[in-house]
C-alpha positions as semicolon CSV with decimal commas, in nm:
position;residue;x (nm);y (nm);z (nm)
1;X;3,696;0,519;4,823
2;X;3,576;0,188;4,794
3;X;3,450;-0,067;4,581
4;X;3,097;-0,090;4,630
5;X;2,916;-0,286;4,377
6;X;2,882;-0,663;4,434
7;X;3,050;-0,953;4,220
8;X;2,877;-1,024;3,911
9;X;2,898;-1,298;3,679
10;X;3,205;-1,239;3,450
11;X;3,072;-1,442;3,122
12;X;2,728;-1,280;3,179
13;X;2,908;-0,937;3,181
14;X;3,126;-1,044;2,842
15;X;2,835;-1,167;2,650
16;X;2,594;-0,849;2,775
17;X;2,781;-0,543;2,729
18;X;2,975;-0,486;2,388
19;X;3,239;-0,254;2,390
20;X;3,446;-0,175;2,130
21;X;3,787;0,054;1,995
22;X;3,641;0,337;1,780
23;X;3,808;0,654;1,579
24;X;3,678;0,984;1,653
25;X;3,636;1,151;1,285
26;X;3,443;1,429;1,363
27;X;3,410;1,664;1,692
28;X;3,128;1,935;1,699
29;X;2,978;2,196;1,985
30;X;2,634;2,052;2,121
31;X;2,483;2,403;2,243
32;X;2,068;2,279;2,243
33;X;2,221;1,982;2,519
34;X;2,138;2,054;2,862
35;X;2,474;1,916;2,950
36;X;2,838;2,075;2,790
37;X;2,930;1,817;2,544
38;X;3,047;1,734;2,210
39;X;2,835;1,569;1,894
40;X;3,112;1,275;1,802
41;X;3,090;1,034;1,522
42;X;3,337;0,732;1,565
43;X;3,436;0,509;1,359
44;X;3,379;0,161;1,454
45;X;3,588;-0,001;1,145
46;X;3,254;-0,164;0,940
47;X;3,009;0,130;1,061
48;X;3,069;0,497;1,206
49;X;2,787;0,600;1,481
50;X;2,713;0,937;1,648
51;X;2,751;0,980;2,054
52;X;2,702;1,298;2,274
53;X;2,986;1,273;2,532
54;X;3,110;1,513;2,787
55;X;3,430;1,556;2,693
56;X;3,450;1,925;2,687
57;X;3,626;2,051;3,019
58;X;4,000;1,886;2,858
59;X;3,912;1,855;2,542
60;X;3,933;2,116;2,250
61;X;3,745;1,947;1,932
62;X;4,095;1,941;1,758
63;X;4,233;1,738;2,064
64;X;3,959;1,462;1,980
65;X;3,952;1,448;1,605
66;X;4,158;1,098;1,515
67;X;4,170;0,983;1,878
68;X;4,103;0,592;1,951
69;X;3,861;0,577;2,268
70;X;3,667;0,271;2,387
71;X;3,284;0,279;2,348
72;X;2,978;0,084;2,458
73;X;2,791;0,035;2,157
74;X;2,489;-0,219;2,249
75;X;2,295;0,044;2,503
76;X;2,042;0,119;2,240
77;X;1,987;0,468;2,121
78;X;1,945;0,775;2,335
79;X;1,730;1,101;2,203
80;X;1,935;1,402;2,342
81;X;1,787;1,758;2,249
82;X;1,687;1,585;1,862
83;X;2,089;1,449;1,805
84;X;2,030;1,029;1,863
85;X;2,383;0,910;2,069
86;X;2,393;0,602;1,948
87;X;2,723;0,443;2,194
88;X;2,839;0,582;2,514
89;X;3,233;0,701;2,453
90;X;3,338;0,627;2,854
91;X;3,553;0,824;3,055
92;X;3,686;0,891;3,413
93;X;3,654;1,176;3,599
94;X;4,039;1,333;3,629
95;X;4,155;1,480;3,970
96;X;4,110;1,846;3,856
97;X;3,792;1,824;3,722
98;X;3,650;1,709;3,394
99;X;3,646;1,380;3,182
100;X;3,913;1,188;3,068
101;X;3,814;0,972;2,784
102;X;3,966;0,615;2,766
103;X;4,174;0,463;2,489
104;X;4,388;0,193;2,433
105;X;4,798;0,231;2,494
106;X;4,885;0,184;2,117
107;X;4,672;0,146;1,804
108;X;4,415;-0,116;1,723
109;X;4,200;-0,151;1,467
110;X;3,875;0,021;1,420
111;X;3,617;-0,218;1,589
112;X;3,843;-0,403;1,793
113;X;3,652;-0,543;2,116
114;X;3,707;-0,464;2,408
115;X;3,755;-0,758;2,678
C-alpha cells in the first residue's frame, strides 16, 4: 500500500469539502438499493438529512441508532432507487470485510466541523 494521490492545496481542500459530526437518529433496511445499505437520517445539530450508507456487513440498525459519525455534507444530493442521500456518512474498509464508519473519540456537538 501506498499513497498515491498527489499533494493538493490544504486551504483549497478546507474551504471545498464540508464535513461535519452528525447523530444517527434513525437506521432503516434499503432493500430497492442495488447496493446492501441502510436509509440513515443524522442529525447535524440545526438540520437532520437522510444518507444511504453501506454500513450493513458490522452494523445491526440498533448498533447505529445514537452513534456520532463524520459526514460530508456539501456533495449535493444523490437519487438512489427514489430515497435522495443527501451527505455521504464515510467509512473504512475493516480487515475482515465490511465498513467501519468513522466517529470522533468522545462526544461533540451535533454539527461540529470537521478539520
Amino acid at each position: 500500500m501506498g499513497i498515491d494521490e498527489p499533494d493538493i492545496d490544504p486551504t483549497a481542500f478546507l474551504e471545498d469539502v464540508e464535513m461535519r459530526i452528525g447523530e444517527i437518529t434513525s437506521v432503516e433496511p434499503f432493500p430497492e438499493a442495488r447496493k446492501d445499505v441502510y436509509k440513515l437520517e443524522v442529525d447535524f445539530g440545526s438540520e437532520t438529512r437522510q444518507s444511504a450508507a453501506g454500513l450493513t456487513d458490522l452494523y445491526d440498525p440498533d448498533d447505529l441508532l445514537g452513534r456520532q459519525v463524520v459526514a460530508v455534507v456539501n456533495l449535493g444530493t444523490v437519487n438512489i432507487a427514489g430515497f435522495e442521500s443527501q451527505c455521504l456518512v464515510t467509512g473504512v474498509d475493516s480487515a475482515g470485510g465490511g465498513i467501519v464508519h468513522l466517529q470522533p473519540e468522545r462526544d461533540v456537538p451535533n454539527g461540529t466541523r470537521v478539520y
